[in-house]
PyMOL Python script that loads the backbone (N, CA, C, O; Angstrom):
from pymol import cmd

cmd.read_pdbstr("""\
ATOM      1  N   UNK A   1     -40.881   3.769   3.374  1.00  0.00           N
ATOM      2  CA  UNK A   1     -40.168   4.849   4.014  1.00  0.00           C
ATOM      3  C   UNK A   1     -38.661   4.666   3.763  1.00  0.00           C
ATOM      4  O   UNK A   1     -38.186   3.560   4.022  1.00  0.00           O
ATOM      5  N   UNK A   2     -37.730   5.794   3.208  1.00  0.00           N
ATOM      6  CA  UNK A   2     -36.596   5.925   3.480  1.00  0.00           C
ATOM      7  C   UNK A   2     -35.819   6.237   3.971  1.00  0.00           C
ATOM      8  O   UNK A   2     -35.752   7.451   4.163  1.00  0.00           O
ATOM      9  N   UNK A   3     -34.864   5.473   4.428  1.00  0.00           N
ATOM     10  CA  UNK A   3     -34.012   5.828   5.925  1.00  0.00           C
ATOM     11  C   UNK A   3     -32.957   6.066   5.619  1.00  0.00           C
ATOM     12  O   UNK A   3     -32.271   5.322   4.918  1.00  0.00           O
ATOM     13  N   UNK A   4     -32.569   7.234   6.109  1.00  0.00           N
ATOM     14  CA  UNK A   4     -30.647   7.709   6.024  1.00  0.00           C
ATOM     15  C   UNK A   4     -30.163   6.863   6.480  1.00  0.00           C
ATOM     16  O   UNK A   4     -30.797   6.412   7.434  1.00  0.00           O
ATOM     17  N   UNK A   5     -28.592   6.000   6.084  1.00  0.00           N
ATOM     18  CA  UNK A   5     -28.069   5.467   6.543  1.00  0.00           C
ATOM     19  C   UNK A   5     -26.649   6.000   6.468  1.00  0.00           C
ATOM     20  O   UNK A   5     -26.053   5.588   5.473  1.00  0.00           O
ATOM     21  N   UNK A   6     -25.850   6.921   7.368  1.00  0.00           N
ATOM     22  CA  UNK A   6     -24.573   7.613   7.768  1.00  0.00           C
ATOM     23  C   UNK A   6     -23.375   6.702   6.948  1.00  0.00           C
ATOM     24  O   UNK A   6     -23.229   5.482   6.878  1.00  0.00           O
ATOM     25  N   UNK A   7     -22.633   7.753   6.395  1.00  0.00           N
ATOM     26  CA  UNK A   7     -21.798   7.015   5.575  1.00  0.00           C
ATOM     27  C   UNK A   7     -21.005   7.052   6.959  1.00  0.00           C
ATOM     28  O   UNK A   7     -21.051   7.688   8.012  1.00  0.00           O
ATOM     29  N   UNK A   8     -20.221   5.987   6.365  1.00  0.00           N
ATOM     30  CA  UNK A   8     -19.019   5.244   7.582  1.00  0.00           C
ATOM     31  C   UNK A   8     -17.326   5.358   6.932  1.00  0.00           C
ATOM     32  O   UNK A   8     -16.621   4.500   6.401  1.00  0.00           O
ATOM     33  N   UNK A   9     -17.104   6.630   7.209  1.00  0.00           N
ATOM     34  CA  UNK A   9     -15.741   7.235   6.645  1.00  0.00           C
ATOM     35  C   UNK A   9     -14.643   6.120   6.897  1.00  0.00           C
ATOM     36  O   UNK A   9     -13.806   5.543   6.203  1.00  0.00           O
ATOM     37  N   UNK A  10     -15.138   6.088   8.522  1.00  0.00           N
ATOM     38  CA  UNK A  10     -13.393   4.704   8.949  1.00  0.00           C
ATOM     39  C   UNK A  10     -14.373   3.759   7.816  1.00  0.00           C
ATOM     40  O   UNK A  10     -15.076   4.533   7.167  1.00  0.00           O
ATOM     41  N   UNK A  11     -14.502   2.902   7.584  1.00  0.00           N
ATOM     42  CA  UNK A  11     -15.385   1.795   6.902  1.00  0.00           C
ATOM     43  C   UNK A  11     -14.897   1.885   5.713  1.00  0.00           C
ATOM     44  O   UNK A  11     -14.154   1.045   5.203  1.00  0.00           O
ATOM     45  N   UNK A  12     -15.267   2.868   5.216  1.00  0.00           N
ATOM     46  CA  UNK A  12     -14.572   2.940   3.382  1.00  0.00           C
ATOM     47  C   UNK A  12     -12.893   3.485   3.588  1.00  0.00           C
ATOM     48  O   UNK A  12     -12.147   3.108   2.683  1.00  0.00           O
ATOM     49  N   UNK A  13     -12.386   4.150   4.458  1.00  0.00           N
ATOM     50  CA  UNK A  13     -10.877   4.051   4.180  1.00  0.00           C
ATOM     51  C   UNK A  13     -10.242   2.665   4.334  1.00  0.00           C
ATOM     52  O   UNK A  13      -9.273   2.281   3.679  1.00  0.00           O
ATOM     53  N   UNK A  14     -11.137   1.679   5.623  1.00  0.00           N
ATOM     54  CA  UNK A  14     -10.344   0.372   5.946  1.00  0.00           C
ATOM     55  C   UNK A  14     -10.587  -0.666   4.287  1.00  0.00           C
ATOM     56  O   UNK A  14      -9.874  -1.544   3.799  1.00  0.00           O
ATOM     57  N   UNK A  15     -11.856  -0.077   3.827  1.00  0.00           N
ATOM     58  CA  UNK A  15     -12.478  -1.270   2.418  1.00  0.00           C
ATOM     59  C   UNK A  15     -11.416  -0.691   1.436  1.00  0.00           C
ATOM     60  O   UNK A  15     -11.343  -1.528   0.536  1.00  0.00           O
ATOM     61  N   UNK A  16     -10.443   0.466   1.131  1.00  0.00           N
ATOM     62  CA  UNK A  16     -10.232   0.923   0.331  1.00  0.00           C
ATOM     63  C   UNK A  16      -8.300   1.052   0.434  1.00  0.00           C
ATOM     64  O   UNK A  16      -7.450   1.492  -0.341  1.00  0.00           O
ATOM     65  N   UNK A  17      -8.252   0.440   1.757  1.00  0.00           N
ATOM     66  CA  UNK A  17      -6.970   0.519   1.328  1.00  0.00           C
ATOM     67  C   UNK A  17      -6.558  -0.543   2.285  1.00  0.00           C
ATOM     68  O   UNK A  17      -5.897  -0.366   3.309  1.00  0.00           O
ATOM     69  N   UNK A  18      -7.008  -1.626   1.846  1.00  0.00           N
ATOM     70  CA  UNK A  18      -7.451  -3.121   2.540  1.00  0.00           C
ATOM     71  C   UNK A  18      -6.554  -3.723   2.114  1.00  0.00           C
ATOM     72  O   UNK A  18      -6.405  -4.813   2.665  1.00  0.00           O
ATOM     73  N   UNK A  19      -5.585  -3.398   1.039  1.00  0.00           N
ATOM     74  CA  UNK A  19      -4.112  -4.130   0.870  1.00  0.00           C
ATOM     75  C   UNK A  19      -3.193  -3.670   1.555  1.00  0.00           C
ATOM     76  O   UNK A  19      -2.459  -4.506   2.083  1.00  0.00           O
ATOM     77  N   UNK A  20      -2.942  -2.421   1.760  1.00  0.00           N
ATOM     78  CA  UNK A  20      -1.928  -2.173   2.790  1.00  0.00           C
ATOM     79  C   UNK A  20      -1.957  -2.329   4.342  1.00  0.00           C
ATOM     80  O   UNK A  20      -1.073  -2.333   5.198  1.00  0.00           O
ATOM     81  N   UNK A  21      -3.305  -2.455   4.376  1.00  0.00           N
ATOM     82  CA  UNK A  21      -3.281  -3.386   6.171  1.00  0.00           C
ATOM     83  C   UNK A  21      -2.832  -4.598   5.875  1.00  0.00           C
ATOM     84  O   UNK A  21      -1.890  -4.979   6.570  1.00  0.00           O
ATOM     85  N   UNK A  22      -3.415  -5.689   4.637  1.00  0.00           N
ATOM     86  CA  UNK A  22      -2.563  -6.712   5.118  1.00  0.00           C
ATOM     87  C   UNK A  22      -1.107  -6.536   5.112  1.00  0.00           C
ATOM     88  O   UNK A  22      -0.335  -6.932   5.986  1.00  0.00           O
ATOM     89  N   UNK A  23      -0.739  -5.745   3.775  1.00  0.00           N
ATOM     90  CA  UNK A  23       0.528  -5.869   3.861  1.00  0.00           C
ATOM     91  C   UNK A  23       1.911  -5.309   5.704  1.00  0.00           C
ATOM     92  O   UNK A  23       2.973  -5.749   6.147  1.00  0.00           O
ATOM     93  N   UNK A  24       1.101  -4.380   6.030  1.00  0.00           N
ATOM     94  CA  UNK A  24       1.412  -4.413   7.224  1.00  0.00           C
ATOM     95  C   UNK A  24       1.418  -5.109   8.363  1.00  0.00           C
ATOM     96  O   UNK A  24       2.360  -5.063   9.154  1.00  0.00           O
ATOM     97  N   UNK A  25       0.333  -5.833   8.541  1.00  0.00           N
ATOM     98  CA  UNK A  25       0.196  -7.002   9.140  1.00  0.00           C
ATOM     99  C   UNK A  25       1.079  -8.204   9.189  1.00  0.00           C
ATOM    100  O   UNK A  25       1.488  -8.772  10.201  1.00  0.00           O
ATOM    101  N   UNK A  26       1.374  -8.583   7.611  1.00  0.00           N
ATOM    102  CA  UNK A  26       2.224  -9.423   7.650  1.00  0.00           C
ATOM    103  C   UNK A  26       3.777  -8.848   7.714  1.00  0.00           C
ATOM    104  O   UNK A  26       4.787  -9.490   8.001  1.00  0.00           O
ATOM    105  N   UNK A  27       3.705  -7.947   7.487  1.00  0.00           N
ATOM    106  CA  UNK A  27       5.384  -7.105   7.811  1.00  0.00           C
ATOM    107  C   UNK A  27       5.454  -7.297   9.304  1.00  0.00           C
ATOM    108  O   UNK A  27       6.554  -7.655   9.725  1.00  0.00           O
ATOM    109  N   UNK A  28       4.072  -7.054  10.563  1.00  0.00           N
ATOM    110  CA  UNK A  28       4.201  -6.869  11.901  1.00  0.00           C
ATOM    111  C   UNK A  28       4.564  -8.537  12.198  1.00  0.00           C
ATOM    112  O   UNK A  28       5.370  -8.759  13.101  1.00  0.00           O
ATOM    113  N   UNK A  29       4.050  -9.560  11.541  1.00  0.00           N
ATOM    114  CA  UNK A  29       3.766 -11.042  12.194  1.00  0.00           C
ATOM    115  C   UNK A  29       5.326 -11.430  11.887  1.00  0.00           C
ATOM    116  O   UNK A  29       6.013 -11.779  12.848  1.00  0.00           O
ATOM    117  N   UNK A  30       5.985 -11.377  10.413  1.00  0.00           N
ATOM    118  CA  UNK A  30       7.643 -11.674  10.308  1.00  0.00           C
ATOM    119  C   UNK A  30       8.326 -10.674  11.283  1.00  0.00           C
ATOM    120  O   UNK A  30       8.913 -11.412  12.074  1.00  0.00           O
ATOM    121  N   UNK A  31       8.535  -9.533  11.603  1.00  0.00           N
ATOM    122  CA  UNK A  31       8.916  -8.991  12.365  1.00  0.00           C
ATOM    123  C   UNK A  31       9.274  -9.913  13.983  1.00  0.00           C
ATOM    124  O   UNK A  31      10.328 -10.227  14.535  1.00  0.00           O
ATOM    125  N   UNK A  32       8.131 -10.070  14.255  1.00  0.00           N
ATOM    126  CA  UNK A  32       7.717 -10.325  15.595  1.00  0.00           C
ATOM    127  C   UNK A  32       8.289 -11.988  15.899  1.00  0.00           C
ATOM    128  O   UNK A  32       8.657 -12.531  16.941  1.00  0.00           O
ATOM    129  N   UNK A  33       8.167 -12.504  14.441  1.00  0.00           N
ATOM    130  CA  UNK A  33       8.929 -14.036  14.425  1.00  0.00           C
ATOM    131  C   UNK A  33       9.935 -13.763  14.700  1.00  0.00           C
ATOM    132  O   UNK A  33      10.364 -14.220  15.759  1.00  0.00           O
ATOM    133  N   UNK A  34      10.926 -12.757  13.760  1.00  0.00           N
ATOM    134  CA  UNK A  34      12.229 -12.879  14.023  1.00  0.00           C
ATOM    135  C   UNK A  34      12.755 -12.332  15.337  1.00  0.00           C
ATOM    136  O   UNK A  34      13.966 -12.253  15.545  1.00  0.00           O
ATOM    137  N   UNK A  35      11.773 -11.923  16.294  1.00  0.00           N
ATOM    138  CA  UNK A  35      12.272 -11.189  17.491  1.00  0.00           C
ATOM    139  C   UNK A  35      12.472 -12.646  18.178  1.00  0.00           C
ATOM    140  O   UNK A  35      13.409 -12.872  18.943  1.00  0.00           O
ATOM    141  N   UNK A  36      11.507 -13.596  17.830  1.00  0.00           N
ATOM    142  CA  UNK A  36      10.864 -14.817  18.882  1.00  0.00           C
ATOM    143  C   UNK A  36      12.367 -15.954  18.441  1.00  0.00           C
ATOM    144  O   UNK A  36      12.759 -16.922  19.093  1.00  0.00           O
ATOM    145  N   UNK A  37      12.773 -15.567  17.531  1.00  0.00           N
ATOM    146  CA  UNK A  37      14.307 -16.349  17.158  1.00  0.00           C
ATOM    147  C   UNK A  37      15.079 -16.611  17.771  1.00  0.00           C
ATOM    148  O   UNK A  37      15.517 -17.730  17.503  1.00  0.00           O
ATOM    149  N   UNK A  38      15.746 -15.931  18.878  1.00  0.00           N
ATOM    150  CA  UNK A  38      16.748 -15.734  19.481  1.00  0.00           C
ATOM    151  C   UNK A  38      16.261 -16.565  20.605  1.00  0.00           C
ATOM    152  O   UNK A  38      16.469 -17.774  20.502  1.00  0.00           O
ATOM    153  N   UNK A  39      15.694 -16.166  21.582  1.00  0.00           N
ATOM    154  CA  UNK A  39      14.881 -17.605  22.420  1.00  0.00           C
ATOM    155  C   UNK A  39      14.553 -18.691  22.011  1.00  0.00           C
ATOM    156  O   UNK A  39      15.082 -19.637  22.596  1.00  0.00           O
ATOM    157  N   UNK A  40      13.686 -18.985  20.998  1.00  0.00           N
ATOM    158  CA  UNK A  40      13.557 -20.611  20.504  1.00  0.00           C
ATOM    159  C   UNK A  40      15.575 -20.990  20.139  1.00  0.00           C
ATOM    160  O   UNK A  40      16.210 -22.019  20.368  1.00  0.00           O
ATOM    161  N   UNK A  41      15.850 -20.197  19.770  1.00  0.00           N
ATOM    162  CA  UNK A  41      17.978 -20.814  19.689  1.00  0.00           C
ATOM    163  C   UNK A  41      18.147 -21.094  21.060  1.00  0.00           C
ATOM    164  O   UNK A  41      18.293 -22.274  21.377  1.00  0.00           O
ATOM    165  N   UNK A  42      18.156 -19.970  22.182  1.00  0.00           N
ATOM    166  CA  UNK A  42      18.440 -20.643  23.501  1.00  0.00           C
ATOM    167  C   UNK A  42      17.945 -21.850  24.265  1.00  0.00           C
ATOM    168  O   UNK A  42      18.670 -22.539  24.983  1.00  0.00           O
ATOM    169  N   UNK A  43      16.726 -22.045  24.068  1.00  0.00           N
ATOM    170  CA  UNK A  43      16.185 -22.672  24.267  1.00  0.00           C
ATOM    171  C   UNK A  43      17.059 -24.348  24.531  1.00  0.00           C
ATOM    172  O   UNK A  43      16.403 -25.347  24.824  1.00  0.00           O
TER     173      UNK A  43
END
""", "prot")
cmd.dss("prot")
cmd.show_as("cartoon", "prot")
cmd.util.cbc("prot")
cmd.orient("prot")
């Protein structure tokens, strides 16, 4: 027996443009370091 299996639209946009999340990701994580800068100085 063959079973439909629903294509998964979010699923193939996240598989397909899976470099620009990381690249955002790591744009959000340096970002967020350099906010954390100014306190680790006071510190």
């Amino acid at each position: 027996m063959n079973q439909f299996i629903p294509r998964n639209e979010i699923a193939d946009v996240i598989r397909t443009r899976s470099k620009i999340f990381w690249t955002v990701g790591i744009f959000t994580a340096f970002i967020n370091l350099l906010m954390l800068v100014p306190s680790v100085y006071m510190l």
